[in-house]
C-alpha positions in Angstrom: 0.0 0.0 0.0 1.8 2.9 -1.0 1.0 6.5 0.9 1.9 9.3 -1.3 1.4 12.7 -1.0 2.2 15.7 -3.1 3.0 19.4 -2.9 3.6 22.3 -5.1 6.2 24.0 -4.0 8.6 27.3 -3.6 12.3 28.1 -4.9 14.5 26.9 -1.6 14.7 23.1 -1.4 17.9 22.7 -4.2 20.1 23.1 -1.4 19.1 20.0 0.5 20.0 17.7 -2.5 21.8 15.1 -1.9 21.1 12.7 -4.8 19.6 12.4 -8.0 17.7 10.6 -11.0 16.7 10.9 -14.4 13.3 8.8 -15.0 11.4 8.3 -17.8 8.1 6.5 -18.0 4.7 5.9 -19.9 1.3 4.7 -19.4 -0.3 1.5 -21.2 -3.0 2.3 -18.3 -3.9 5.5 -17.1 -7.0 4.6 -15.9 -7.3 6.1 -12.2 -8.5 2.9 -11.2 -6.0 0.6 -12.7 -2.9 2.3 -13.9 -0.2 0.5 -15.4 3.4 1.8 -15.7 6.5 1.2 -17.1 9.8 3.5 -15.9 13.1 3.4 -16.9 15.4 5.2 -14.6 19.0 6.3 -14.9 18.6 4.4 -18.3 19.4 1.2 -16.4 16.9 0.0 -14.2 13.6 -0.8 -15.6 10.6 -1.9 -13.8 6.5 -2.2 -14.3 4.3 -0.8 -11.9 0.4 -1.8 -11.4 -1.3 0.9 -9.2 -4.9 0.9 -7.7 -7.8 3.3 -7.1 -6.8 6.3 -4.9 -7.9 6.6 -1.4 -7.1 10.0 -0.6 -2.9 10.0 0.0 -2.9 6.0 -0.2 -3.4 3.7 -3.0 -2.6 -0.2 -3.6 0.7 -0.7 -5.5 2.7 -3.6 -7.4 6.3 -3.0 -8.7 8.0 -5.6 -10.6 11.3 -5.4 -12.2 11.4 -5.9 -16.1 14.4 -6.3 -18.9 15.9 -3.0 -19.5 15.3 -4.4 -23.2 11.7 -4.8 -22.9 10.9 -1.6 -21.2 12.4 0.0 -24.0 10.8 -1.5 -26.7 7.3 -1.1 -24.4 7.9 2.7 -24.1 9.1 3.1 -27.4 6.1 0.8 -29.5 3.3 0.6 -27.1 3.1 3.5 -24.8 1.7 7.2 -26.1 4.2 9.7 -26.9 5.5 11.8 -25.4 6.5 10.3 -22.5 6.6 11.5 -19.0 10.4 12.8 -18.5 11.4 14.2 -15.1 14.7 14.8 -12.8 13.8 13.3 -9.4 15.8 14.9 -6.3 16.6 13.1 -2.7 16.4 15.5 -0.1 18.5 14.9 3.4 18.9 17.0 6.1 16.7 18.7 7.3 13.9 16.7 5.0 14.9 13.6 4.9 12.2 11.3 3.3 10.9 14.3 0.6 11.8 14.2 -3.2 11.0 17.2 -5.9 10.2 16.0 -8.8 11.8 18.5 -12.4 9.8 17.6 -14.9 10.7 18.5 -18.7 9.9 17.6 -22.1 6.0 17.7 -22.3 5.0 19.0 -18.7 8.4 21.4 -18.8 7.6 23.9 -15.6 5.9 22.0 -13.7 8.5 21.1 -10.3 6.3 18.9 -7.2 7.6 17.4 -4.2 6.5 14.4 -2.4 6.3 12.6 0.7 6.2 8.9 0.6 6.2 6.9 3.7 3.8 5.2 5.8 3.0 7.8 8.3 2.9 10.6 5.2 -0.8 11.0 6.2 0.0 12.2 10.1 2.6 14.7 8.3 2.0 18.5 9.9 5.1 20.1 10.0 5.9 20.9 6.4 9.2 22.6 4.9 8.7 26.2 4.4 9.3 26.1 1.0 5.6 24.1 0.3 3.3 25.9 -1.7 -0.2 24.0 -1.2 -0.6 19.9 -1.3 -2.2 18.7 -4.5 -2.1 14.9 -3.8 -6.2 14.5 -4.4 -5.9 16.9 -7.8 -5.8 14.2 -10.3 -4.5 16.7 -12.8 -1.1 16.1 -11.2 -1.0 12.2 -11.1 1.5 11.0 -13.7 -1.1 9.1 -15.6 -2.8 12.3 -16.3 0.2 14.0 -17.2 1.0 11.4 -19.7 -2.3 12.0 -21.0 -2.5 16.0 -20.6 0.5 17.5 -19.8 1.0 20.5 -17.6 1.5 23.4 -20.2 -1.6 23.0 -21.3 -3.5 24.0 -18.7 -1.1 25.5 -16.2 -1.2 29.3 -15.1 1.3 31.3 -16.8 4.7 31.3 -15.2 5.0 34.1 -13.2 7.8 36.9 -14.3 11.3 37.3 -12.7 10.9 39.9 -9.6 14.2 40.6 -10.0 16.9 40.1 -12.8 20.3 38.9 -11.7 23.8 39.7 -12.7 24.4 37.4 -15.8 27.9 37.6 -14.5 26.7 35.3 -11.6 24.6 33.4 -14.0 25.0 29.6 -12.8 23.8 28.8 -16.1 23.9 30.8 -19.8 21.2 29.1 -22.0 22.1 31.0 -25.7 19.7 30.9 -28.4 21.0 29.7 -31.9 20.3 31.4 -34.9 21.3 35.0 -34.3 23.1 34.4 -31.4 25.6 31.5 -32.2 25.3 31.5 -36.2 24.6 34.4 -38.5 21.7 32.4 -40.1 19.3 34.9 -39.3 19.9 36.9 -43.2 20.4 33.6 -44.3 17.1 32.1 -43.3 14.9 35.4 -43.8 16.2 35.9 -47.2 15.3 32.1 -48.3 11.7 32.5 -46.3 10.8 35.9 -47.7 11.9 34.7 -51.2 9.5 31.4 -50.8 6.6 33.2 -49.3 6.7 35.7 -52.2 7.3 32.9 -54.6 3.9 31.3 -53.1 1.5 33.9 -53.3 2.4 35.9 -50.1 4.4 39.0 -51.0 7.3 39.2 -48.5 10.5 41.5 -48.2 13.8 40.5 -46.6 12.8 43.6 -43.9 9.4 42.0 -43.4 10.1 38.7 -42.7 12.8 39.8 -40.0 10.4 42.1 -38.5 7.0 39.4 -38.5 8.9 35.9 -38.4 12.2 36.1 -36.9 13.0 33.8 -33.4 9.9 32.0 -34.4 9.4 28.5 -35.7 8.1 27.5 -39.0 4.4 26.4 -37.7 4.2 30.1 -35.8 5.1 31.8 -39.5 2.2 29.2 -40.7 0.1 30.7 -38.2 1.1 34.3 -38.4 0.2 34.1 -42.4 -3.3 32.4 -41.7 -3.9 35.2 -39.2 -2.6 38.0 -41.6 -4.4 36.9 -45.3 -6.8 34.1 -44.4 -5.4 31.8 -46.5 -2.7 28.6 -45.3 0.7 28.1 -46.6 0.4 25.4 -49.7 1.5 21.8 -49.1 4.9 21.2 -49.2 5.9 24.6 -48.1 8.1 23.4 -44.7 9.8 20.9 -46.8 10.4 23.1 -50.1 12.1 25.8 -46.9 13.7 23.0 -45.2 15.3 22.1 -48.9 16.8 25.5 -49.4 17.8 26.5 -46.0 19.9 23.1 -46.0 21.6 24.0 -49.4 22.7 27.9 -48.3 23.8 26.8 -45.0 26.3 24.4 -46.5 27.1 27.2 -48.8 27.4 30.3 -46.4 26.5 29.5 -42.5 28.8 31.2 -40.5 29.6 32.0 -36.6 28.7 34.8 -35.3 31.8 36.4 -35.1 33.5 36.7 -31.4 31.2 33.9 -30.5 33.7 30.9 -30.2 35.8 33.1 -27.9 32.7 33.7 -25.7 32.1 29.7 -25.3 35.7 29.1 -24.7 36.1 31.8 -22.2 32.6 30.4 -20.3 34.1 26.9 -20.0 37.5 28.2 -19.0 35.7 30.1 -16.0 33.5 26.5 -15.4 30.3 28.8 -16.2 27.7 25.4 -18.3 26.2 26.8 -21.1 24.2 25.0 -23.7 21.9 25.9 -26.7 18.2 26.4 -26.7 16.8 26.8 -29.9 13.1 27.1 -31.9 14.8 25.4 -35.0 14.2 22.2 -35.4 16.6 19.5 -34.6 18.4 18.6 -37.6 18.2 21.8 -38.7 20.1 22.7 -35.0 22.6 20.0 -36.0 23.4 21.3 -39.3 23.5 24.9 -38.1 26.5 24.2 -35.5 28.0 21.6 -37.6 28.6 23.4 -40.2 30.2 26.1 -38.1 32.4 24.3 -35.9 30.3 25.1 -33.0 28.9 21.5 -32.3 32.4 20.2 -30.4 32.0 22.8 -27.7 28.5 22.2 -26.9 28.4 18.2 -27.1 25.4 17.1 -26.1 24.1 20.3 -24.3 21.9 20.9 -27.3 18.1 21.5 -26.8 15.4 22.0 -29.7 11.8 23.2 -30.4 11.1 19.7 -30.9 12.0 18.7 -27.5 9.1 20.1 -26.0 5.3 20.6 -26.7 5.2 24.9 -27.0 8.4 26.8 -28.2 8.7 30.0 -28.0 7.4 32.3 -26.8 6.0 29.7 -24.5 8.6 29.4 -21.4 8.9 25.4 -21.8 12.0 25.3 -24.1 14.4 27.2 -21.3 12.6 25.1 -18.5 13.4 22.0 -20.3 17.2 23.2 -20.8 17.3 24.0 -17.1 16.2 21.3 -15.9 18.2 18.9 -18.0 21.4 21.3 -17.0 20.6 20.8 -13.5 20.2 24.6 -12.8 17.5 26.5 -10.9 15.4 28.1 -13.4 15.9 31.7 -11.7 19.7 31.1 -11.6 20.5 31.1 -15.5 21.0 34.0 -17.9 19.5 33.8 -21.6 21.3 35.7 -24.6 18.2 36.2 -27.2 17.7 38.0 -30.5 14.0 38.1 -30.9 11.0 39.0 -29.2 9.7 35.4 -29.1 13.1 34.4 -26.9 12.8 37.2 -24.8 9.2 36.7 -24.1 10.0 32.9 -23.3 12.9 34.0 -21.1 11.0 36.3 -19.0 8.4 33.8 -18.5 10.8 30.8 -17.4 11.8 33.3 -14.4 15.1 33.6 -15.6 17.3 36.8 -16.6 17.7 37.9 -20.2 19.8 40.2 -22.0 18.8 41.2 -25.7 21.4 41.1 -28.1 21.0 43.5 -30.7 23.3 42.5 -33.4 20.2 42.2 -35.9 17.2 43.2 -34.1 16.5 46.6 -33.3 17.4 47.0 -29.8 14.1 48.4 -28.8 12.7 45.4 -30.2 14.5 43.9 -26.9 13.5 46.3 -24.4 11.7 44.1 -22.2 15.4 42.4 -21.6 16.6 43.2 -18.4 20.2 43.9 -20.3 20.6 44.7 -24.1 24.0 44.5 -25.8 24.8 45.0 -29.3 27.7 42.4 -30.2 29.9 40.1 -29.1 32.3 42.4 -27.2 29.5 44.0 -25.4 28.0 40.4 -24.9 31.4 39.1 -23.1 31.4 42.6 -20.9 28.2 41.6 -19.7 28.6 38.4 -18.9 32.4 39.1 -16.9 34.2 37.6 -19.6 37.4 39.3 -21.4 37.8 41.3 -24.0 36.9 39.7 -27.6 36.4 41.0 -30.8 32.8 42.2 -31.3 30.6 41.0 -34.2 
C-alpha cells in the first residue's frame, strides 16, 4: 500500500539535495482505477508498476522489475508519446524522506515534491518552502500527465521579480540562430523569397520584422492570421530544402562567439543551446560552423518540448536537463519570441542586438549589441565584437 502525498512547492529546497535521478516512464493504463506503468530510470533499471484506485494520499501498489530491453521497446512501440520525463531529487537534512520532482519535455515547468512513507498521512510540519498539497488533484498524477500534460492548462509562469547579474549566471542558456550563427539573413532571405514565390508578398525587412525567433508552424500561423489563406503543401519541406543547401554554402559563426564559449568553459560557467529550429536543422547549423564540439550534447530544440517559444517550456526544459535552478541562469536572445520565453521561465535575459533593433529587446533586463558587449556583460574578457 503505497501513501503518497504531493506538494507544489517554492524556490529553496535545491540546497538539500543530496542525490539524483533521471526517469522516464509511460502509461499503457492510465486509468485512475487501474494504472499501469513502465519506468526506466538512470537508463538502467527498468521496472513495471500496477497501481490501484486512490484513497485520498494512499493507493494499492505492485512494482515488478522488467528487462531494460523490454521496457524500451514497451515505451518506445506501445506506450503514447510523449513520455513523461522528469529529474527526481533526494532530499536529506533537514527533509529527509521528501523528493521534488523536475519535470521537462511535455510537462516542462511543472516542479512537485513528495512525501512517501507510511505515516505521510500524520505529516503536519511541512518545509517552508511548500506551496499547497495537491495529492487528491488528479491533474497532477503521472497518468494524467502522460495524457495532458501541464502546459496545457497550467497558469502562466510568473515573471522574474528581479533580474540577476548574468555575470553570476550559474547557467547561460544561448539561443541559436542569431546568437551563435549568423543564419538569421540567411534564413529570412530564403523565407521571404519562398513566401513571395507562393503567393504571399514578403521583403527581406518583413520577414525579420514578423517571423524572426519564431518556428516555421508560428510563420504558418502568423500568415493564416494576416491573409486568411494557409501556406500550400509542401511549403516546410520546399524551406527545409533551401535553408539546407545555403547553410552548406554560407553559414557562418557569429563572429567573437567561439571566444565567448571558450572563455565560459575556462571560468567553469555550463552553457548549452536552446533553440526554436528544429533538430536537424540545430545540428546542421552548428556543424557546419564548428560550433557542435564545444556544446556536445548540451543541445536543446523546439522539438523537445510541446510549445516553443514564446511559450517558457523550451528554457525550462534546458534547465532542468542542466541541472540549474530556473531563476539562476541568464539567456542571450535576439528576438522578441526568446525574450518573451525567457522572461516567463523566471530567468534573466539580456537582448542582443546584433540584428534586431534593440528596442525590439527592451523588455530584456540587459541589451548588448555584439559580441564584445555580450562578453562585458557576462564578466568575460575582452573579444572581438561581431
Amino acid at each position: 500500500m503505497e501513501t503518497e502525498r504531493k506538494f507544489l512547492v517554492l524556490r529553496g529546497w535545491r540546497e538539500s539535495v543530496i542525490k539524483t535521478r533521471e526517469i522516464r516512464q509511460g502509461y499503457l493504463s492510465w486509468n485512475p482505477e487501474r494504472a499501469v506503468r513502465v519506468r526506466i530510470t538512470d537508463g538502467q533499471l527498468a521496472a513495471l508498476t500496477v497501481k490501484g484506485p486512490r484513497d485520498g494520499a494512499r493507493r494499492p501498489e505492485f512494482e515488478y522489475p522488467v528487462p531494460l530491453a523490454d521496457a524500451g521497446e514497451i515505451l518506445a512501440r506501445l506506450c503514447p508519446q510523449p513520455l513523461v520525463e522528469k529529474v527526481r531529487h533526494y532530499l536529506g537534512a533537514p527533509y529527509d524522506g521528501w523528493t521534488v520532482d523536475e519535470f521537462y519535455g511535455s510537462n516542462a515547468g511543472l516542479v512537485l515534491a513528495e512525501l512517501d512513507a507510511d505515516d505521510a498521512q500524520s505529516v503536519t510540519d511541512l518545509p517552508p518552502w511548500i506551496v499547497a498539497e495537491v495529492t487528491t488533484d488528479l491533474r497532477f498524477d503521472n497518468a494524467r500527465l502522460h495524457r495532458d500534460p501541464y502546459p496545457g492548462w497550467a497558469e502562466p509562469a510568473p515573471v522574474a521579480p528581479s533580474p540577476r547579474d548574468p555575470a553570476d549566471a550559474e547557467l547561460v542558456i544561448f539561443d541559436n540562430d542569431g546568437v551563435l550563427v549568423d543564419s538569421e539573413p540567411i534564413a529570412n532571405r530564403v523565407l521571404a523569397d519562398l513566401l513571395t514565390e507562393c503567393g504571399f508578398p514578403t521583403t527581406y525587412e518583413g520577414s525579420v520584422r514578423r517571423y524572426m525567433g519564431g518556428t516555421l508552424d508560428r510563420v504558418r500561423d502568423l500568415v493564416r492570421a494576416d491573409t486568411g489563406r494557409e501556406l500550400p503543401d509542401g511549403f516546410a519541406q520546399r524551406y527545409r530544402e533551401r535553408l539546407k543547401a545555403a547553410f552548406e554554402r554560407e553559414l557562418r559563426a557569429v563572429r567573437g562567439i567561439p571566444d565567448v564559449l571558450d572563455a565560459l568553459a575556462e571560468r567553469g560557467t555550463p552553457f548549452c543551446v536552446a533553440s526554436s529550429s528544429p533538430r536537424d536543422r540545430l545540428d546542421l547549423a552548428l556543424r557546419v560552423t564548428g560550433l557542435a564540439s564545444r556544446l556536445g550534447h548540451r543541445v536543446y530544440s523546439a522539438d523537445d518540448v510541446r510549445r516553443g517559444k514564446p511559450a517558457p517550456d523550451l528554457f525550462l526544459h534546458a534547465a532542468v536537463r542542466m541541472g540549474v535552478d530556473p531563476s539562476h541562469a541568464a539567456v542571450v536572445e535576439d528576438s522578441v519570441p526568446g525574450v518573451d520565453a525567457a522572461l516567463a521561465a523566471g530567468m534573466t535575459c539580456v537582448g542582443f542586438a546584433a540584428l534586431t533593433p534593440a528596442d525590439r529587446l527592451s523588455r530584456a533586463a540587459y541589451v548588448v549589441h555584439d559580441t564584445a558587449g555580450l562578453a562585458k556583460r557576462l564578466g568575460l574578457p575582452a573579444v572581438a565584437p561581431a
